[in-house]
C-alpha positions in Angstrom: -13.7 -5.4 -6.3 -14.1 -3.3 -3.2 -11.1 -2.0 -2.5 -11.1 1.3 -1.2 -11.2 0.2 2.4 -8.3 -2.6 2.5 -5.0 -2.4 2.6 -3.1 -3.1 -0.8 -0.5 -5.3 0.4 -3.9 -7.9 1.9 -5.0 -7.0 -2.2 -1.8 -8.2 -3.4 -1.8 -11.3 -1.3 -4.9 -12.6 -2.0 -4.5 -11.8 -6.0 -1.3 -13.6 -5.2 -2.9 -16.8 -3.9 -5.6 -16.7 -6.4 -3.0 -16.5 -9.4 -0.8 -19.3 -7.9 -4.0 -21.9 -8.1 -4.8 -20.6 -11.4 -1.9 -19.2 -14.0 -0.3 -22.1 -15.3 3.9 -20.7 -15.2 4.9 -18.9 -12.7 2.7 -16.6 -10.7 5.2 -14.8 -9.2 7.1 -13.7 -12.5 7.2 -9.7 -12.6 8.4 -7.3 -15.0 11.1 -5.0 -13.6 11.7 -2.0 -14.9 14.6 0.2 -14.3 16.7 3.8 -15.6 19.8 4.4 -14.8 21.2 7.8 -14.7 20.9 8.2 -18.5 17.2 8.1 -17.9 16.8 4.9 -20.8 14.1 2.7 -19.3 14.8 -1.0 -19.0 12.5 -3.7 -18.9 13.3 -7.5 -17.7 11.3 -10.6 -16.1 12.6 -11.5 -12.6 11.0 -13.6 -10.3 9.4 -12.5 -6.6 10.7 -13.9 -3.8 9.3 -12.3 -0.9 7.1 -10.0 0.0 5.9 -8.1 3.1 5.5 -5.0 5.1 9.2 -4.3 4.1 8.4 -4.6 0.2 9.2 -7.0 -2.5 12.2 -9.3 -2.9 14.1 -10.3 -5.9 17.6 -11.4 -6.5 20.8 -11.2 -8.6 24.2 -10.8 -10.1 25.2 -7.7 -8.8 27.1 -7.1 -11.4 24.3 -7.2 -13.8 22.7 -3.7 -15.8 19.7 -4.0 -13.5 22.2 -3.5 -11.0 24.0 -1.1 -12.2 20.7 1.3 -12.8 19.3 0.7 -9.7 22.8 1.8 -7.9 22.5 4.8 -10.1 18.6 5.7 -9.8 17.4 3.9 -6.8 13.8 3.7 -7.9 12.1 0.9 -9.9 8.5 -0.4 -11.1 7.2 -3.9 -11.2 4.8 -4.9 -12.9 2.7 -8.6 -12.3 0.6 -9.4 -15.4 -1.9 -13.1 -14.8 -3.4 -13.2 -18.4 -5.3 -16.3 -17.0 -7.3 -14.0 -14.7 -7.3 -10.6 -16.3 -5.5 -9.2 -13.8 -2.3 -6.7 -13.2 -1.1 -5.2 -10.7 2.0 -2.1 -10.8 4.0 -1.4 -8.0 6.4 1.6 -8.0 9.0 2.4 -5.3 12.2 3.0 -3.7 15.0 0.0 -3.7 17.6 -0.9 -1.7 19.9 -4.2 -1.5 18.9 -7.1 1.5 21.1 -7.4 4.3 23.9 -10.0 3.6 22.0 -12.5 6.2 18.9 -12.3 4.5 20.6 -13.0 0.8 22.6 -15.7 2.9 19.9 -17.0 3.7 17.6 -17.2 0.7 20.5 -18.4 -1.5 21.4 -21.8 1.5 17.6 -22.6 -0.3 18.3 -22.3 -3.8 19.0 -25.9 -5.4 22.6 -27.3 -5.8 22.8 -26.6 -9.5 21.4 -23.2 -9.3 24.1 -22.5 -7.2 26.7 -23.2 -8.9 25.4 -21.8 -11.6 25.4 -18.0 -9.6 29.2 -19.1 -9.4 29.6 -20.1 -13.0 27.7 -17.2 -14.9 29.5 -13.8 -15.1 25.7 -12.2 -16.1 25.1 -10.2 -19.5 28.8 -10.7 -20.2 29.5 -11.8 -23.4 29.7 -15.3 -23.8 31.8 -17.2 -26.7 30.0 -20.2 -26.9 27.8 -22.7 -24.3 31.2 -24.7 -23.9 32.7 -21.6 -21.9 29.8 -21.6 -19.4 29.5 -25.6 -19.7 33.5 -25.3 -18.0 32.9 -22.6 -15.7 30.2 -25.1 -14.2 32.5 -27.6 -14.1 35.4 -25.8 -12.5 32.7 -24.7 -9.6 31.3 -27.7 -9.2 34.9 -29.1 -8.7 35.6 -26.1 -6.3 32.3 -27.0 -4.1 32.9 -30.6 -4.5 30.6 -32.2 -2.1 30.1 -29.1 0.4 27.6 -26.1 1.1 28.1 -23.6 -1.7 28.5 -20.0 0.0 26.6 -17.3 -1.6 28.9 -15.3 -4.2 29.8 -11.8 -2.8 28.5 -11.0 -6.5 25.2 -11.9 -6.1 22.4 -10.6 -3.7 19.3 -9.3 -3.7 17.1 -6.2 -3.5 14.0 -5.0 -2.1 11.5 -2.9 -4.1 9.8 -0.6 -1.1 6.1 0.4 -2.7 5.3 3.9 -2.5 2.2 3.5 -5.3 0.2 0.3 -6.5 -2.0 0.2 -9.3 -4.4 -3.2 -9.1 -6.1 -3.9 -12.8 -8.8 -5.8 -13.7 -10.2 -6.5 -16.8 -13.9 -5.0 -18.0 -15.8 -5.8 -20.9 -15.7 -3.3 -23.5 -12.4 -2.0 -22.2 -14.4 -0.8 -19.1 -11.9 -1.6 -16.9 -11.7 -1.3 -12.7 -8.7 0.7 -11.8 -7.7 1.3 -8.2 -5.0 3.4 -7.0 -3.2 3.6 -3.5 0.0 5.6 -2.5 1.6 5.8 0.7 0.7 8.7 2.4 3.5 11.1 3.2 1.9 12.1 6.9 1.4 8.8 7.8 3.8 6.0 6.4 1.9 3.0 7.3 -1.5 4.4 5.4 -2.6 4.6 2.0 -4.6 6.9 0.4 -7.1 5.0 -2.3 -8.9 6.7 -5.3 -10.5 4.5 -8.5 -9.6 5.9 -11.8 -11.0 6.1 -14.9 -10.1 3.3 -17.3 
């Protein structure tokens, strides 16, 4: 695990690639974690959906509480955790919402049915039973009929910009190999890399 001379986001795609041939659901599932201006933590399981230079994509109801907290506390962690490999990686940063193309454009990919469902599902509201959201389904999918479904003002995405990553791997004996890099301030395309004790 020589790291100390790469740069983390080349780490993280080749951990990536390696977990998507070997962890058997979803690779790309993260733990996203959250405060709003209370300061109560929040965990949840989204899923990535793009990552580059410009940081790491994930969508949702913008009406949702992981919404909410990052509109009041724009700064998040994620966390990626491939049991399958012994491997984690934590990624903390600064978030901000996509542009309206670039949620356009992820949602015109999306299938049909998830779709409608954005439409249908009015997100950590509560629900009286399955029938409710069985007929808001229906009414949308009557709406849409046969045509595109636009992307629901309600519902976008956001972009975690990584400031610090933490790359994991498992040792025997609890000896584990623990690498550090954060951005540095004089220099905002460079990282500054130390290992850690375990």
């Amino acid at each position: 695990m020589a790291l100390k001379d790469r740069d983390p986001l080349e780490v993280f795609d080749a951990w990536l690639e390696k977990a998507s041939r070997k962890e058997l659901n979803n690779p790309t599932a993260m733990t996203l974690a959250t405060a709003g201006k209370d300061g109560r933590p929040a965990a949840r399981m989204v899923l990535l959906k793009g990552f580059g230079p410009d940081g790491f994509v994930f969508y949702t109801n913008l009406d949702s509480p992981k919404s909410h907290q990052i509109r009041e506390n724009p700064y998040a962690a994620l966390l990626f955790h491939w049991k399958t490999l012994n491997r984690q990686v934590r990624i903390e940063g600064r978030v901000e919402q996509v542009s309206d193309d670039e949620a356009d454009a992820y949602f015109a990919t999306r299938p049909r049915a998830s779709q409608i469902g954005a439409w249908a599902s009015r997100q950590s509201a509560t629900l009286d039973g399955w029938a409710e959201l069985e007929k808001r389904v229906a009414v949308y999918a009557a709406r849409f009929n046969v045509g595109p479904v636009p992307r629901p003002d309600f519902w976008s995405g956001f972009c975690l910009q990584p400031e610090r990553f933490e790359f994991w791997k498992e040792g025997k004996f609890r000896l584990h190999k623990r690498f550090i890099f954060k951005r540095r301030e004089d220099a905002a395309d460079q990282w500054s890399v130390r290992q850690v004790f375990p």
